[in-house]
C-alpha positions as CSV (number, residue, x, y, z in Angstrom):
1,X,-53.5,44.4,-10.0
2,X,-52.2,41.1,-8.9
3,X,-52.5,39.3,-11.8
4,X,-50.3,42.1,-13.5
5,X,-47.3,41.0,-11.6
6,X,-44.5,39.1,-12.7
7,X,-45.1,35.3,-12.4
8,X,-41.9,35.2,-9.3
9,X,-44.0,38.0,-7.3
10,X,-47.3,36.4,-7.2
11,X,-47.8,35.4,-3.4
12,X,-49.6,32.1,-2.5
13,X,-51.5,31.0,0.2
14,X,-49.4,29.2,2.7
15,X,-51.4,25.8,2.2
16,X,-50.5,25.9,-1.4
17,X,-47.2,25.7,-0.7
18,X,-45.4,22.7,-1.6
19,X,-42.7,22.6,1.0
20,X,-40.0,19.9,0.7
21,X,-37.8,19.4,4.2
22,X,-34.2,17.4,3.6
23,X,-32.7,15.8,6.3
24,X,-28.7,16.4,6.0
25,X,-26.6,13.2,7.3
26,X,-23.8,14.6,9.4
27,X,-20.4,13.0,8.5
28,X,-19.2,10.5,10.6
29,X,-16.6,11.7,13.2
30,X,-13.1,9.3,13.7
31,X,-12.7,8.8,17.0
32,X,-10.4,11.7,18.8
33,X,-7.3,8.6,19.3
34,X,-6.9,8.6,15.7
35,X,-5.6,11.3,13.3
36,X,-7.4,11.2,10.0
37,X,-6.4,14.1,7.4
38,X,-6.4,14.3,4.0
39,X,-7.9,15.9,0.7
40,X,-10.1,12.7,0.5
41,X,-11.2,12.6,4.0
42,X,-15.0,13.4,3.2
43,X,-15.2,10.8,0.2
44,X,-13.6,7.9,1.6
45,X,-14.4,8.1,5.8
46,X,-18.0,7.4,5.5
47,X,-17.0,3.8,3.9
48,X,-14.2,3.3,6.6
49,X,-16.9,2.1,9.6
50,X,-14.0,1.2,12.5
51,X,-12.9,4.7,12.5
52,X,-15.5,5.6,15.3
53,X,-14.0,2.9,17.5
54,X,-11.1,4.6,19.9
55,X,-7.7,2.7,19.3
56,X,-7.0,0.6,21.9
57,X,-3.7,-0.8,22.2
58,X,-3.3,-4.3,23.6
59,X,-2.2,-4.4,27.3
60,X,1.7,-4.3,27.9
61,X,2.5,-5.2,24.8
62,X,1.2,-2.3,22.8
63,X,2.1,0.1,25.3
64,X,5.9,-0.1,24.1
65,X,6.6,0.5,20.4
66,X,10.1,-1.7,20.7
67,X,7.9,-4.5,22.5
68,X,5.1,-4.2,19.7
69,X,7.1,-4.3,16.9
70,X,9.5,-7.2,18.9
71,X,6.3,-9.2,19.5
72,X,4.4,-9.0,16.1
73,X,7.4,-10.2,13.9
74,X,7.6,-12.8,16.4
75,X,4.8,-14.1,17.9
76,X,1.8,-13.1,15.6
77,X,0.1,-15.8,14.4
78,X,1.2,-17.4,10.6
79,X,-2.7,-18.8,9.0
80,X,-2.1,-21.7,6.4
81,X,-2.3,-20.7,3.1
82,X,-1.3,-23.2,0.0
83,X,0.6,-21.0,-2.4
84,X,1.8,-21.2,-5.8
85,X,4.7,-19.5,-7.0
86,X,5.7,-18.5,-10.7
87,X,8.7,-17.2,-11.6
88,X,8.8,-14.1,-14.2
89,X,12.1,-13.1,-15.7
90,X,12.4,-9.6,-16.1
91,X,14.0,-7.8,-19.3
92,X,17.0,-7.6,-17.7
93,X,17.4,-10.7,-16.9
94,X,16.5,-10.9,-13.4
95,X,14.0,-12.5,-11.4
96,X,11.0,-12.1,-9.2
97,X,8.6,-14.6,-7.3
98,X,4.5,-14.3,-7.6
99,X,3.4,-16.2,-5.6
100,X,-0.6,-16.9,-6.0
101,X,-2.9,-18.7,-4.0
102,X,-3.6,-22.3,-5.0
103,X,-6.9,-23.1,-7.3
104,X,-7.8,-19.7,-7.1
105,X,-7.0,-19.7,-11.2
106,X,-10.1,-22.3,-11.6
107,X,-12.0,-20.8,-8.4
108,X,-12.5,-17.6,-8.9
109,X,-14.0,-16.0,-12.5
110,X,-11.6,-13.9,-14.2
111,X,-13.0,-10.3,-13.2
112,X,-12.6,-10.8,-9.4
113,X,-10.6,-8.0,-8.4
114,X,-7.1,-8.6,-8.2
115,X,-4.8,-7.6,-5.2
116,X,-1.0,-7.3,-5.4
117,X,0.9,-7.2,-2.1
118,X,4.1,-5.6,-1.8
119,X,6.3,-6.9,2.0
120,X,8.5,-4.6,3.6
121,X,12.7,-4.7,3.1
122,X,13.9,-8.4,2.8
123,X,10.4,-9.4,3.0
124,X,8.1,-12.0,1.3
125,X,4.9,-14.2,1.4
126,X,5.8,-15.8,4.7
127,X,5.5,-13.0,6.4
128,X,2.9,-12.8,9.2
129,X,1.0,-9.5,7.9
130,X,1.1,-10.1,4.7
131,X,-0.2,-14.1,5.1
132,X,-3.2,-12.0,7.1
133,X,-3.8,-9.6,4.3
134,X,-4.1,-12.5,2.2
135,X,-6.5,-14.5,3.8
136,X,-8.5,-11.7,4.9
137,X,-9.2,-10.3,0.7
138,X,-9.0,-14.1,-0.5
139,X,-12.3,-14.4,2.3
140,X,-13.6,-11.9,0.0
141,X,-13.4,-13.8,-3.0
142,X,-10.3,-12.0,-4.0
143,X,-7.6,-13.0,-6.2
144,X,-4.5,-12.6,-4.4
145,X,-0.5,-12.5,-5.3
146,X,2.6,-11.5,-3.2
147,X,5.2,-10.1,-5.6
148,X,8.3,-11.1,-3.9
149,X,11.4,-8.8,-5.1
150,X,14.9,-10.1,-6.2
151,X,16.2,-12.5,-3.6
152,X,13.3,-12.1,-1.1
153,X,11.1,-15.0,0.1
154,X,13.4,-17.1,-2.1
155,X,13.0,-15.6,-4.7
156,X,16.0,-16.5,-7.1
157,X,18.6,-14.1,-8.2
158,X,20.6,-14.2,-11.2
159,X,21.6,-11.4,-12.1
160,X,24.3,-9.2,-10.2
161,X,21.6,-6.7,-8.9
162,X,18.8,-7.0,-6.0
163,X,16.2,-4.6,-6.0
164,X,16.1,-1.2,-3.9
165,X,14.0,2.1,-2.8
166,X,14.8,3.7,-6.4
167,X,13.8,1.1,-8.7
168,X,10.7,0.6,-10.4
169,X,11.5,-1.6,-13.1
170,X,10.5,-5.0,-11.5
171,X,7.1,-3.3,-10.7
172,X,6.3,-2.0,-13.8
173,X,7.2,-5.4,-15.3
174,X,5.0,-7.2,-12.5
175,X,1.6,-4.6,-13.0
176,X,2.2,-5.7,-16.9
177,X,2.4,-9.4,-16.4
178,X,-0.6,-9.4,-14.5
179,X,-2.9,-6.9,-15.9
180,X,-2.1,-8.9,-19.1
181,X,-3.3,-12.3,-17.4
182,X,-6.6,-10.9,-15.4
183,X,-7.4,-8.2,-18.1
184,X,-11.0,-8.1,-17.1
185,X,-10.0,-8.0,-13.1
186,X,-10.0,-4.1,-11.4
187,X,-6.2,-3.6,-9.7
188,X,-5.7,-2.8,-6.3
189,X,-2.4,-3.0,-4.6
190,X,-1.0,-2.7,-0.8
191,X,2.7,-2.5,0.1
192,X,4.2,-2.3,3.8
193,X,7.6,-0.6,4.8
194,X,9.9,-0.4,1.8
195,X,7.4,-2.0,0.0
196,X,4.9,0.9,0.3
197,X,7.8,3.8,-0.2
198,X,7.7,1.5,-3.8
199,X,4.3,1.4,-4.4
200,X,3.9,5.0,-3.3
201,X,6.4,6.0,-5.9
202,X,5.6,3.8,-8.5
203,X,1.9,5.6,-8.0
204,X,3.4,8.8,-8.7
205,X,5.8,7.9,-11.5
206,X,2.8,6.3,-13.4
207,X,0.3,9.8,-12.3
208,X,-2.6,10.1,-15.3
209,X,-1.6,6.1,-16.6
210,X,-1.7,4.6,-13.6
211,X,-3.5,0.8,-13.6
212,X,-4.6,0.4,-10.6
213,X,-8.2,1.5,-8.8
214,X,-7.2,1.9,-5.5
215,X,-3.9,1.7,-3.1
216,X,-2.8,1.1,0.6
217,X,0.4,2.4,1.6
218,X,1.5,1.1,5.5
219,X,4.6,1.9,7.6
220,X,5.6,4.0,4.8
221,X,9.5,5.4,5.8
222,X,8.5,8.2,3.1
223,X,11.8,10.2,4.3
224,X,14.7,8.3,3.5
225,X,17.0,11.0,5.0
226,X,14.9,10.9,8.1
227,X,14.5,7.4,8.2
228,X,18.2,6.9,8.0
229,X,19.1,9.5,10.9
230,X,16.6,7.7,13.3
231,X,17.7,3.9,12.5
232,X,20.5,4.8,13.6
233,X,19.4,5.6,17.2
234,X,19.6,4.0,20.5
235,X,17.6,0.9,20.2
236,X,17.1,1.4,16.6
237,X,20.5,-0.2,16.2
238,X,18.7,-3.7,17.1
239,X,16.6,-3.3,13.6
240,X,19.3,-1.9,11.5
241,X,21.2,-5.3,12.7
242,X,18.7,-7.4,12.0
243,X,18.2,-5.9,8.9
244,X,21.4,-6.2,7.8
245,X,21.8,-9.0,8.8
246,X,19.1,-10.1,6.4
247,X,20.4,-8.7,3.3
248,X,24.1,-10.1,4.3
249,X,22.4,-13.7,4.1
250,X,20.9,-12.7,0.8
251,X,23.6,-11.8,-0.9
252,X,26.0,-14.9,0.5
253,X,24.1,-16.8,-1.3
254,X,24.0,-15.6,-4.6
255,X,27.8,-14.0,-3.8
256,X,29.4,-15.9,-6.7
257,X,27.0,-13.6,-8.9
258,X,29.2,-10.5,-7.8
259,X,32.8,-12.0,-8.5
260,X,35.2,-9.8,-9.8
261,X,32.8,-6.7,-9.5
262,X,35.4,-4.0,-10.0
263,X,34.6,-0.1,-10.2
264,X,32.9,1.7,-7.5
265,X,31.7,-1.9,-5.1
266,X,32.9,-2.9,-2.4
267,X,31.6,-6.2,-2.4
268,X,33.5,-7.3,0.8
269,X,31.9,-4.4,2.5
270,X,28.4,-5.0,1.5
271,X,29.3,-8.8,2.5
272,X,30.3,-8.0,6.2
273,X,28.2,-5.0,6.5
274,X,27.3,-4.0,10.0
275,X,24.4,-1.6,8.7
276,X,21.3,-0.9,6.0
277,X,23.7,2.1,5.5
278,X,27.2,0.1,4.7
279,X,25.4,-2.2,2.8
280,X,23.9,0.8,0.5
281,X,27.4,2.1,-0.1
282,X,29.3,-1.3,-0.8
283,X,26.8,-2.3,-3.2
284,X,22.7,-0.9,-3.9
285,X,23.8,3.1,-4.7
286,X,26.4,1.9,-6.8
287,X,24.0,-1.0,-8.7
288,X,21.7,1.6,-9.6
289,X,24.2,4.8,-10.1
290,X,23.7,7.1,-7.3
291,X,26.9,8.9,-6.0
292,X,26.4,8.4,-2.1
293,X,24.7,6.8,-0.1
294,X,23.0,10.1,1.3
295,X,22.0,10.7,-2.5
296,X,20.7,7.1,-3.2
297,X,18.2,8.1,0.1
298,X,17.1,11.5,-1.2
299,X,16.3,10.7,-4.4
300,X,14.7,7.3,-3.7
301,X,11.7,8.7,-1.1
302,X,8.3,8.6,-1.3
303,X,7.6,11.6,0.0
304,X,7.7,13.6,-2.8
305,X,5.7,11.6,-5.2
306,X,2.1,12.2,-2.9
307,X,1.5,15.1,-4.9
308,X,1.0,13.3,-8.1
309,X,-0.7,10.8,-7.0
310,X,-3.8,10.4,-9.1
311,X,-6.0,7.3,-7.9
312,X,-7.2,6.8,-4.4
313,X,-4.5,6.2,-1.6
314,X,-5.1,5.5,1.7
315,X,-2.1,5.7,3.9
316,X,-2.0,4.5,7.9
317,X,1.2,4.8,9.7
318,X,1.7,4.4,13.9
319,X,2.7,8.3,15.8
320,X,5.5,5.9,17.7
321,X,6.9,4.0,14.6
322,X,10.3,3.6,15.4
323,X,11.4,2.6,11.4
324,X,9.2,4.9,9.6
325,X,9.0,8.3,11.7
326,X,6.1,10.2,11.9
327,X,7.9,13.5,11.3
328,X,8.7,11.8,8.0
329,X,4.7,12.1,7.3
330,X,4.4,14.6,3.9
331,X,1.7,15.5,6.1
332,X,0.8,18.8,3.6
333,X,1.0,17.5,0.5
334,X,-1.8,14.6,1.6
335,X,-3.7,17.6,2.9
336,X,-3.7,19.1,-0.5
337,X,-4.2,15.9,-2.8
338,X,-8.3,15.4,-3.3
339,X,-7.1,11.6,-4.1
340,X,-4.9,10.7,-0.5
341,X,-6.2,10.1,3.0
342,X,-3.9,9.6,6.0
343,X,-4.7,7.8,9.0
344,X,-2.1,8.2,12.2
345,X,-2.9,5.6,15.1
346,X,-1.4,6.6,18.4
347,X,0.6,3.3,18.9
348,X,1.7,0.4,16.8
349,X,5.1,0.4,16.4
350,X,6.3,-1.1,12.8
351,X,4.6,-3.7,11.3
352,X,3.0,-4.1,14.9
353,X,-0.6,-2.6,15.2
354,X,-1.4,-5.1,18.0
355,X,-4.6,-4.2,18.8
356,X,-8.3,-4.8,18.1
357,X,-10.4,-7.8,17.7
358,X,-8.3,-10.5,16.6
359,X,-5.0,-9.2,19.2
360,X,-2.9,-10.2,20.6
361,X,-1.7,-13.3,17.9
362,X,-4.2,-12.8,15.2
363,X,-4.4,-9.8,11.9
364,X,-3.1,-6.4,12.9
365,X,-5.7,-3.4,13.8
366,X,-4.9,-2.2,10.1
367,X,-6.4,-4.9,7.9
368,X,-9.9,-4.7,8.7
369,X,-9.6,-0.6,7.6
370,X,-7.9,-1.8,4.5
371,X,-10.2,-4.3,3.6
372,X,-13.2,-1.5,3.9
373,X,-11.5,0.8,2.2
374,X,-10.8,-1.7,-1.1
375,X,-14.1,-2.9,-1.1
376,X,-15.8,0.3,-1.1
377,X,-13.8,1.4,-4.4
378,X,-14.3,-2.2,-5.7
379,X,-18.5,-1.8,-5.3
380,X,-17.9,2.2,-6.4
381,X,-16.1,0.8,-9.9
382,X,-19.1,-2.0,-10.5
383,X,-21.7,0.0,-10.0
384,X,-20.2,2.6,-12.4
385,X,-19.4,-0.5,-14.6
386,X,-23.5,-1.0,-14.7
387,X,-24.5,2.5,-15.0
388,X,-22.1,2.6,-18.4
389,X,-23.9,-0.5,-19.3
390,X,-27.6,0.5,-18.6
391,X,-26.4,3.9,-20.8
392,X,-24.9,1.7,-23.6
393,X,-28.0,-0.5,-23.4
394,X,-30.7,2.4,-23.2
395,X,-28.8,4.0,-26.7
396,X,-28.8,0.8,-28.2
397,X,-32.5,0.4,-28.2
398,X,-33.0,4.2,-29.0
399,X,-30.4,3.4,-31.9
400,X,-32.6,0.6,-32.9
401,X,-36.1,2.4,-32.9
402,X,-34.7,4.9,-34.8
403,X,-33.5,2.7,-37.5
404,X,-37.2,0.7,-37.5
């Protein structure tokens, strides 16, 4: 009778039972300090090992986002790095700075993976966080360049026309140059302030062609609009000074460049500007053909772009960043993208992110998250890279018996 039953039916004896037990890891919880969201929270948090830690901010001086952000462009540590810069001329014309790090073309074999950073407004490779960032990936036997935009870090300009939020032109130019150089080496970028609102952009522009593995976006405005409205804000005012008065030395220097400039500049304006927002209106919206200055913002934020953002991003911004608001945050959109992960630390200010380890003078809190994060999608692509080669190899030899 029980041999007539279906096969599925039978019943065994409970020793012949082969019973197989799997032990489920539980994901790894962030610490409660730290907001971390995202459509690629479960694939990339595991490889991100600080996250457990609680953020502590360093005594007195992290406790104030004005005094943070004061502090760290001030007082944060500068590590010696011997650089060498190249100078690419764009199609245009114009010019740009890469500036690599010395010997590294003889020390390092050609598929190292290759890290482009991107510095904030006015920014360039003497910068304190990016001089960190450096060192820290170049430990790593990483080749590293700082593209330095039109007029920033030194960088020459000779043309009539600096570089802003909307234009992408310089970056495409600069992935090309160096993808053509290192053609065996994975890309992997990370911009801060402006710098990231560019890369963040340029990452959605490029969608389903994009040539980079993996990117870090930090102090990301996102918002223009928003951006603008708060810069302009009790102490705000301080940055938007200092700011302008940044650009204002740029464009001194090269001001015989702009003589005679008629149309819609205002080249004395831009010249004496007392804001980021006067100088947009003498001179950037008009250099790149935007009809306000309120237009030139809208249509030159990030924010928009997450959504078709098609390679892994991992973006960290500070709750009580007074440059790059948190309410700015496309918050939803990061949510709903399988390819984004946002991390939110409860202090930091801009650019501050005085905490950890090496604080109060050495890297900011963010690098050693940004170094786990590149490496784990720089060991993800090689190992892929040697499956595909062990399946190559395996049909090689199956090609090769066949043909015996």
């Amino acid at each position: 009778m029980v041999s007539s039953l279906p096969a599925f039916l039978r019943l065994r004896p409970i020793s012949s039972l082969n019973v197989t037990t799997t032990t489920t890891k539980a994901m790894p919880s962030p610490h409660h300090s730290l907001e971390v969201i995202g459509g690629a929270r479960d694939t990339f948090l595991p490889a991100l090992k600080t996250l457990d830690r609680p953020y502590n901010a360093f005594p007195v001086i992290g406790w104030n986002r004005h005094v943070e952000t004061i502090f760290a462009a001030f007082f944060r540590s500068l590590p010696d790095v011997r650089l060498k810069r190249e100078c690419l001329r764009t199609k245009d014309n114009g010019s740009v700075a890469l500036d690599w790090v010395s010997g590294d073309h003889e020390r390092l074999p050609p598929d190292s993976p290759l890290l482009i950073l991107l510095p904030g407004l006015t920014g360039g490779s003497g910068d304190t966080y990016v001089r960190h960032m450096l060192l820290r990936a170049r430990n790593k036997q990483w080749r590293v360049v700082v593209f330095n935009s039109r007029g920033c870090g030194d960088s020459p300009v000779t043309t009539p026309q600096f570089y802003s939020a909307s234009f992408l032109g310089d970056m495409h130019e600069v992935v090309a140059h160096v993808s053509t150089r290192y053609p065996k080496a994975n890309l992997y970028t990370v911009g801060w302030s402006l710098g990231a609102n560019i890369l963040v952009r340029y990452l959605g522009q490029e969608s389903h062609s994009c040539p980079f593995s993996g990117a870090v976006s930090l102090c990301n405005p996102f918002n223009l609009v928003i951006a603008d409205e708060d810069f302009r804000k009790g102490f705000n005012n301080v940055y938007d000074k200092a700011l302008t008065s940044a650009l204002c030395r740029i464009f001194k220097k090269h001001a015989l460049l702009f003589e005679d400039m008629g149309g819609e500049y205002n080249i004395p304006s831009a010249a004496n500007a007392n804001s980021v927002r006067e100088f947009d209106e003498g001179l950037t919206r008009v250099s790149f053909g935007f009809k306000s200055v309120d237009d030139y913002y809208s249509n030159s934020s990030s924010s928009d772009s997450i959504k078709h953002v098609r390679i892994p991003l991992l973006c960290i911004q500070a709750e009580n960043d007074p440059i790059a608001p948190s309410r700015g945050i496309p918050r939803e959109d990061i949510k709903a993208n399988p390819n984004c992960l946002l991390i939110v630390t409860p202090k930091g200010g801009h650019l501050g992110w005085v905490a950890g380890a090496e604080a109060p003078l050495g890297a900011p809190w963010t690098d050693p998250v940004v170094m786990d994060f590149l490496e784990h999608l720089e060991r993800g692509s090689s190992e892929t890279s040697c499956s595909d080669l062990k399946v190559a190899k395996q049909g090689s030899e199956d090609l090769h018996q066949l043909e015996v």
